[in-house]
FINUDREN-791336 format. One record per residue (C-alpha): x, y, z. Coordinates in steps of 0.02 Angstrom, whole numbers, padded with zeros to 5 digits, always signed. Layout:
% FINUDREN-791336
XYZ ...
***
This chain:
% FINUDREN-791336
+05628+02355-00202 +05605+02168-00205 +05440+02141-00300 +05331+02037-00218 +05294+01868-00277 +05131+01821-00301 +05074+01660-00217 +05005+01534-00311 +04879+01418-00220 +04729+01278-00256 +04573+01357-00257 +04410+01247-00205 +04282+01248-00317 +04094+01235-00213 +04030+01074-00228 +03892+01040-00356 +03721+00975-00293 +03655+00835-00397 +03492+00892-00489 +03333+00804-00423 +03236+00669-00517 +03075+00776-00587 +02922+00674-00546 +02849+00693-00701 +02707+00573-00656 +02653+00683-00506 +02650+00836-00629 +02537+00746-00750 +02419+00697-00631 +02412+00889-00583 +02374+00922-00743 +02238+00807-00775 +02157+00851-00603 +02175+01046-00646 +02104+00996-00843 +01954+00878-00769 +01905+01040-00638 +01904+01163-00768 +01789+01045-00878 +01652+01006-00746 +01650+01192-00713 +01616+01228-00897 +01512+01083-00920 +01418+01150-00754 +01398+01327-00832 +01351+01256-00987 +01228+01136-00915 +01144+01284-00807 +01114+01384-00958 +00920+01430-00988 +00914+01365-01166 +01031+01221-01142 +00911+01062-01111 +00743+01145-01101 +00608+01016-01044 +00498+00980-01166 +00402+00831-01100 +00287+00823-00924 +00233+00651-00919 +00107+00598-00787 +00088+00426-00680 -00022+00372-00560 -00194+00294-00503 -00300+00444-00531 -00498+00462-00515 -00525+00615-00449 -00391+00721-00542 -00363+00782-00707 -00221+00728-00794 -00220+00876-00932 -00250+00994-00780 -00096+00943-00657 +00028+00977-00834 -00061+01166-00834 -00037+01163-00668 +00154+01133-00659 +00195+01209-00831 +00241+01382-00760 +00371+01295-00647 +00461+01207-00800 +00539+01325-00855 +00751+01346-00874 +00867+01210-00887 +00830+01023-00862 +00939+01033-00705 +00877+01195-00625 +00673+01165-00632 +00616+01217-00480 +00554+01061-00412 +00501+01134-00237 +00399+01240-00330 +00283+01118-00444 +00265+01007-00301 +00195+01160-00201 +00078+01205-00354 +00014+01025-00377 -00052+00995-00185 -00133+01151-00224 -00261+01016-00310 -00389+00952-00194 -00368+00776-00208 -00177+00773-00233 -00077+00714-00073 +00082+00673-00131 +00173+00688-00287 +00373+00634-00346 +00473+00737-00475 +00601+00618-00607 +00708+00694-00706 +00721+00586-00856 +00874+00618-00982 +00882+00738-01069 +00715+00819-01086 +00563+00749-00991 +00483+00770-00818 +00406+00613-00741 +00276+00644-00609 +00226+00499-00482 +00039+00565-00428 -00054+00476-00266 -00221+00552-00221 -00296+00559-00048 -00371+00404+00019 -00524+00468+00093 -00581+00375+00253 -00717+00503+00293 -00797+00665+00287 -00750+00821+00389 -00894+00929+00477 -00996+01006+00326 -00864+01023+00182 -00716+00931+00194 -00634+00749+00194 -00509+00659+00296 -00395+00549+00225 -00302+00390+00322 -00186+00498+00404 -00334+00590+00474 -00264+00738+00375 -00414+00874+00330 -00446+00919+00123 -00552+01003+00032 -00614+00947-00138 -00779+01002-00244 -00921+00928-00168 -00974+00823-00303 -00825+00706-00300 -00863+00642-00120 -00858+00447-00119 -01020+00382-00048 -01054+00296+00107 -00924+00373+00208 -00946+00413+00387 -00950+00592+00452 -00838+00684+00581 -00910+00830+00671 -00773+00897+00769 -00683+01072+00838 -00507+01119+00731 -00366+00999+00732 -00451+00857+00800 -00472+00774+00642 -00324+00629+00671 -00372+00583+00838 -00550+00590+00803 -00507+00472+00644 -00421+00354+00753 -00581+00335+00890 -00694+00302+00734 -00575+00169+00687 -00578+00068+00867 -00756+00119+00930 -00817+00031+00749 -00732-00122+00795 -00790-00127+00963 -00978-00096+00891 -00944-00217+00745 -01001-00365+00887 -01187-00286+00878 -01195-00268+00679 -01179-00077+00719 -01122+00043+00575 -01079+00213+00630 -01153+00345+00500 -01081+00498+00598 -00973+00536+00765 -00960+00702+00846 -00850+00760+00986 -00885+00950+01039 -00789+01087+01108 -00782+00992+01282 -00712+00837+01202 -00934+00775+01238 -00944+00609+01132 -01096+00553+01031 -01143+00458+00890 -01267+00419+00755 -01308+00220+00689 -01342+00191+00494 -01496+00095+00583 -01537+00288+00660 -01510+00249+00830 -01408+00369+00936 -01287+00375+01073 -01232+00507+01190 -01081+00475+01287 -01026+00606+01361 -00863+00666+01408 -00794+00566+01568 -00756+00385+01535 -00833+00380+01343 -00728+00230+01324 -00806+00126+01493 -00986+00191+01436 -00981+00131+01262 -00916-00036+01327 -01061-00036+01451 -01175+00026+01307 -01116-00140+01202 -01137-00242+01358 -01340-00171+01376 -01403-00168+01209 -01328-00334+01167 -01396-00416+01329 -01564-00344+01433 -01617-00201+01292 -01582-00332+01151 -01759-00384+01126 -01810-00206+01119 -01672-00101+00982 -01764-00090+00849 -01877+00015+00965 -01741+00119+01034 -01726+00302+00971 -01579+00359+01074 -01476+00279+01225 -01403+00416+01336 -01255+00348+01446 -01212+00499+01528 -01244+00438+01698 -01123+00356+01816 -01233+00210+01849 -01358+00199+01747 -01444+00253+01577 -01574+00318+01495 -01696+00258+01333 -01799+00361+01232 -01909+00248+01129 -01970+00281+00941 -02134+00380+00929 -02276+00256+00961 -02143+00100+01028 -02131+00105+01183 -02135-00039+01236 -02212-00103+01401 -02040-00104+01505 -02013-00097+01682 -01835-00114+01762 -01665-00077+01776 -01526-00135+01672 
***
């Protein structure tokens, strides 16, 4: 037997890809991103920790006459408590409107250990019914009796009518400011009746149809045909729809006959 040969051929080797370019600039900026993450994570954990940057100082600011300084830091103190960054702000504010004459108040956080609270007090424009005050938003409070300003006119009105009722005592004072009028104290009742009480202690009834046309009409009278008799006057009632009627001081009346 002939053996075989064995054939001998070229054998093709696989081509070689060339190796790609590592971006090591894009890796190291993974890096530092991944590094910088896992530090404000740590530093966020840290931070949150109850004993890490306790707040030791409440400092107080404000124009305040009718509050206690000393008293609004008692006040808060239970709601200082924890970290610097997880007092529970919602909280104190809560707890300080709790006091009568505070209205508003603004929490500061002040590195690294202080509290910095911006107090306003109400601005009271008036009183409210038999124990309370209204401030310029015609918003209702409640303080101790013995801190109401003087000389402030009273509101006698039903629940919830304290705003609008602040904003007629504000126009219906201008109007009346032509006859040297001072209100002392308006009243609106459960039927939105008007009626009002002079510093001078005249009164005026209204009504509750058209108060705004009678006290115009009421301006136009007293300051015109009844103003030779007002300091005589005890009361002017205007509920009528063409007319009025006078009820004179107790041994004033004068000797008037007429219409006005």
């Amino acid at each position: 037997m002939r053996a075989e040969r064995r054939k001998v051929g070229a054998t093709r080797k696989a081509p070689q890809k060339p190796r790609e370019a590592v971006d090591w600039a894009q890796r190291v900026r993974v890096i530092v991103t991944m590094l910088t993450l896992l530090v404000i994570v740590g530093s966020g954990f840290y931070l949150h920790q109850d004993d890490t940057l306790p707040v030791l100082h409440v400092t107080v600011e404000g124009e305040l006459q009718h509050t206690d300084r000393q008293y609004l830091q008692q006040v808060v103190k239970p709601y200082v408590t924890g970290s610097f960054i997880d007092v529970d702000v919602a909280g104190l504010r809560t707890a300080a409107k709790e006091i009568p004459w505070v209205d508003q108040i603004q929490v500061r956080r002040v590195w690294p250990d202080t509290l910095h609270l911006i107090v306003t007090e109400h601005q009271a424009v008036a009183r409210w019914n038999q124990d309370g005050l209204v401030n310029n938003r015609g918003q209702v409070f409640y303080p101790a009796a013995e801190t109401f300003p003087d000389g402030l006119v009273t509101l006698f009105g039903p629940e919830g009518s304290s705003e609008m009722m602040a904003r007629r005592l504000v126009d219906m004072q201008q109007e009346l400011n032509a006859l040297e009028l001072r209100i002392l104290s308006l009243r609106m009742d459960e039927r939105r009746s008007w009626g009002m009480t002079f510093t001078n202690e005249l009164e005026l009834e209204l009504g509750r149809a058209d108060s705004n046309a009678r006290l115009q009409r009421f301006i136009r009278v007293l300051g015109n045909q009844l103003a030779v008799y007002r300091e005589q006057i005890a009361m002017v009632d205007m509920r009528y729809t063409n007319g009025l009627a006078v009820q004179w001081k107790d041994g004033q009346k004068p000797d008037f006959n007429g219409t006005v």
